[in-house]
VOTI-697152 format. One line per 3 residues: number of its first residue (from 0); their letters; for each residue x, y, z of N, C-alpha, C. Coordinates in Angstrom, 2 decimals. Layout:
NUM	A	X Y Z X Y Z X Y Z; ... $
// end
This chain:
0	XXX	86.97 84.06 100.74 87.49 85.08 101.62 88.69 84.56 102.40; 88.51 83.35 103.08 89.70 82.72 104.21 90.78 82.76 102.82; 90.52 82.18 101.66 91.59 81.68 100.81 92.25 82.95 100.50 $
3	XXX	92.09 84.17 99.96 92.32 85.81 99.60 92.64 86.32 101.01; 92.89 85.90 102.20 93.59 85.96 102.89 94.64 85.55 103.49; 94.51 84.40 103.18 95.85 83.59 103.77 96.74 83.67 102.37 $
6	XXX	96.44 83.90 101.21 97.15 84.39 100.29 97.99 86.02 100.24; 97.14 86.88 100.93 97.52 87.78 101.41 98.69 87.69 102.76; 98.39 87.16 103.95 99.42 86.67 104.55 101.06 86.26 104.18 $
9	XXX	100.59 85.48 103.45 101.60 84.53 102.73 102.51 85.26 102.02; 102.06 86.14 100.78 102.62 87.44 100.07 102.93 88.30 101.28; 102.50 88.60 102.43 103.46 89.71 103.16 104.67 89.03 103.93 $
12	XXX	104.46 87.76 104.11 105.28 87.48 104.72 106.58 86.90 104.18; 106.45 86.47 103.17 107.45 86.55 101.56 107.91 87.35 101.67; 107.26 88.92 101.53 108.34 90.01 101.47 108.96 90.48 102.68 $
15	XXX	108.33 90.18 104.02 108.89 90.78 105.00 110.08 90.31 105.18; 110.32 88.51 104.74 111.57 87.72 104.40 112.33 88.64 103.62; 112.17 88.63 102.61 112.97 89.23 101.69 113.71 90.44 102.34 $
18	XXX	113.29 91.71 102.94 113.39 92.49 103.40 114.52 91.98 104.80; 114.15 91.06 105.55 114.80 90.84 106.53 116.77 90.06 105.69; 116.17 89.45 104.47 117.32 88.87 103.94 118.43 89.90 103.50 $
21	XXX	117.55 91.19 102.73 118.38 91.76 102.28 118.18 91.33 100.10; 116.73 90.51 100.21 116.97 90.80 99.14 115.98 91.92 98.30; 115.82 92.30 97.11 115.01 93.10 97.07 113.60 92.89 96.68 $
24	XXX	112.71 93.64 97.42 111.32 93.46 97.55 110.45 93.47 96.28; 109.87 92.71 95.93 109.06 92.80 94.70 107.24 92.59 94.93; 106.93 93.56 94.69 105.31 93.33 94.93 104.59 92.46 94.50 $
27	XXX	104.07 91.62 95.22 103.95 90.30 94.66 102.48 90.45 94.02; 101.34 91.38 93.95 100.58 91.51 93.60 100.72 91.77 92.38; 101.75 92.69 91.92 101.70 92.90 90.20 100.94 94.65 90.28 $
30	XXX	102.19 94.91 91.11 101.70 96.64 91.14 102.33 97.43 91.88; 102.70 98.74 91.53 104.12 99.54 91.61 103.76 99.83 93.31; 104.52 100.49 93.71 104.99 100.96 94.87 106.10 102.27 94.60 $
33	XXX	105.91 103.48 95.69 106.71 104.39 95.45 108.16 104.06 95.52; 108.09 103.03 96.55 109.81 102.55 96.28 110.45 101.82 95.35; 109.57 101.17 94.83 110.33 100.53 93.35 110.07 101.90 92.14 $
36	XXX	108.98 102.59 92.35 109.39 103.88 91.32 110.64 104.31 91.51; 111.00 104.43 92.72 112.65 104.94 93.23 113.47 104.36 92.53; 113.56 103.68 92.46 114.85 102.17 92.03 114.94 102.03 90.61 $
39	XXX	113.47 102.70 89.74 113.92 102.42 88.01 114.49 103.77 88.20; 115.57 103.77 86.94 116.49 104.96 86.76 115.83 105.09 85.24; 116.60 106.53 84.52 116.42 106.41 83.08 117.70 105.74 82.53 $
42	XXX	117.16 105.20 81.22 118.61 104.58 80.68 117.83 102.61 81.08; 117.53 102.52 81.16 117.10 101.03 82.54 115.99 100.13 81.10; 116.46 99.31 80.71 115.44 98.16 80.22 114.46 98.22 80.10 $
45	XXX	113.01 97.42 79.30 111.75 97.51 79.72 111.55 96.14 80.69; 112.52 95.27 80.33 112.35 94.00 81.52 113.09 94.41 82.93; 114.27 95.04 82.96 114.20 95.55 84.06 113.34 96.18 84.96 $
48	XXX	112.54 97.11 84.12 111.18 98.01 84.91 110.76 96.99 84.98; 110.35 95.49 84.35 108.88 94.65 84.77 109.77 94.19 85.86; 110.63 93.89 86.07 111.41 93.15 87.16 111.21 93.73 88.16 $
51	XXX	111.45 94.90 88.42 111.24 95.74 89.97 109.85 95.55 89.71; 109.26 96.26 89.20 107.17 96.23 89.38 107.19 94.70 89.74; 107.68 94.06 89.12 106.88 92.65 89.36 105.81 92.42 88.47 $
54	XXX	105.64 93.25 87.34 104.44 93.30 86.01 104.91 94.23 85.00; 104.09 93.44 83.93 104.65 94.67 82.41 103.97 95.65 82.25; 102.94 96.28 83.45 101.50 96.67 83.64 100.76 96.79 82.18 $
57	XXX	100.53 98.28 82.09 99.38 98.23 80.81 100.37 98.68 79.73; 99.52 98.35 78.58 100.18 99.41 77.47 99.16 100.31 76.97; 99.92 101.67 77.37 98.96 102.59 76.95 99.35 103.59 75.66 $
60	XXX	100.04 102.64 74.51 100.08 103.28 73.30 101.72 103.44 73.30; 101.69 103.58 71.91 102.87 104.61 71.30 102.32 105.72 71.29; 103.29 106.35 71.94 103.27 108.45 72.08 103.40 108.76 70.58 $
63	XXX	102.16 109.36 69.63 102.57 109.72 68.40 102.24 108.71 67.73; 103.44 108.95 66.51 103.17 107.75 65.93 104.62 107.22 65.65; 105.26 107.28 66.59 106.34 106.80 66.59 106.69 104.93 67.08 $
66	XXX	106.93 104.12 66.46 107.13 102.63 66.61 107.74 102.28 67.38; 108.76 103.13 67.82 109.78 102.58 68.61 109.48 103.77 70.05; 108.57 104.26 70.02 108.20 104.41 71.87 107.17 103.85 72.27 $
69	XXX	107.38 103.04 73.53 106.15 102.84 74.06 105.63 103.38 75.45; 104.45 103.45 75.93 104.47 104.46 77.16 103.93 103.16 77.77; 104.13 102.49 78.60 103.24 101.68 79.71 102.72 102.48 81.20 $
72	XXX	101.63 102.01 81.55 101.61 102.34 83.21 101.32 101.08 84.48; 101.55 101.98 85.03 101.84 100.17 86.44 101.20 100.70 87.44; 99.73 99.68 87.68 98.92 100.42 89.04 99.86 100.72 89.90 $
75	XXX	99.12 101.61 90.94 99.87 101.38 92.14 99.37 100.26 93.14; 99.87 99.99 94.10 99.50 99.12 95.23 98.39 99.99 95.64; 99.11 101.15 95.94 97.95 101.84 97.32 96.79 102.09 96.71 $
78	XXX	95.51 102.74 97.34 94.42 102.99 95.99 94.10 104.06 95.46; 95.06 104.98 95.27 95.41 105.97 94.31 96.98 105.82 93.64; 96.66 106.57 92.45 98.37 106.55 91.68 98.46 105.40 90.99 $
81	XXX	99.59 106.05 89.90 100.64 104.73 89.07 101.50 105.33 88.56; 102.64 104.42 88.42 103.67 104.50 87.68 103.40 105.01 86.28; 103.96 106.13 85.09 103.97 105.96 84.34 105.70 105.84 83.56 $
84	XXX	105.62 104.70 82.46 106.77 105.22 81.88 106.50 105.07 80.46; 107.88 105.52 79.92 108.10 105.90 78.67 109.61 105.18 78.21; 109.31 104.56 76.82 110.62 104.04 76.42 110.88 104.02 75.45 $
87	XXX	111.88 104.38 74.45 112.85 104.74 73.28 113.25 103.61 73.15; 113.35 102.84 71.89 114.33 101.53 71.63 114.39 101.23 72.97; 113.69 100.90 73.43 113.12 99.69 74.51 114.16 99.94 75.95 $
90	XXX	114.37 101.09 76.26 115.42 102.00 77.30 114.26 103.25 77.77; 114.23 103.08 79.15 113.59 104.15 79.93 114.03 105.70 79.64; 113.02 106.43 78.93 113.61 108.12 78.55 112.80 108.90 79.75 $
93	XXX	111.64 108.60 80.33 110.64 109.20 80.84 110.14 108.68 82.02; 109.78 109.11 83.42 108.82 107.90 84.07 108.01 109.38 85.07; 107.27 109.03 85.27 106.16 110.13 86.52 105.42 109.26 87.21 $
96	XX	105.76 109.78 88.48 104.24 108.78 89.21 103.00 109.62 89.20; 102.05 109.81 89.34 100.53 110.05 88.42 99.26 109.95 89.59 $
// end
């Protein structure tokens, strides 16, 4: 418990840095936030999306049976919701938060 807290600490206070620096915030847990949903655009990488999330979250299939889409989703932090997206030759076509 002390250890899952002071790890918790530690991760907020990482980002509150970051935030105070000016650089951009990445959830250090490995799980979306409405403001990094903000920040992926369409058109945008699939390593870019893991870059803002901070995770490649799940893979939840190719839509169809098409090879070249994949749909991933990315918990959310809070304890409802997630990110979903969708990607064409490995480029964001789709995203909903859920």
């Amino acid at each position: 418990m002390i250890r899952s807290t002071t790890a918790s600490v530690l991760a907020l206070g990482a980002m509150s840095m970051a935030l105070l620096v000016g650089a951009p915030a990445v959830a250090a847990s490995g799980c979306a936030t409405k403001v990094e949903f903000a920040r992926i655009k369409v058109g945008m990488t699939q390593p870019q999306v893991t870059k803002i999330f901070g995770t490649k979250g799940i893979d939840a299939g190719e839509e169809g049976n098409a090879a070249n889409v994949v749909h991933r989703v990315y918990p959310a932090c809070s304890s409802s919701g997630a990110a979903e997206a969708f990607f064409v030759d490995g480029r964001l076509t789709r995203k909903y938060w859920i």
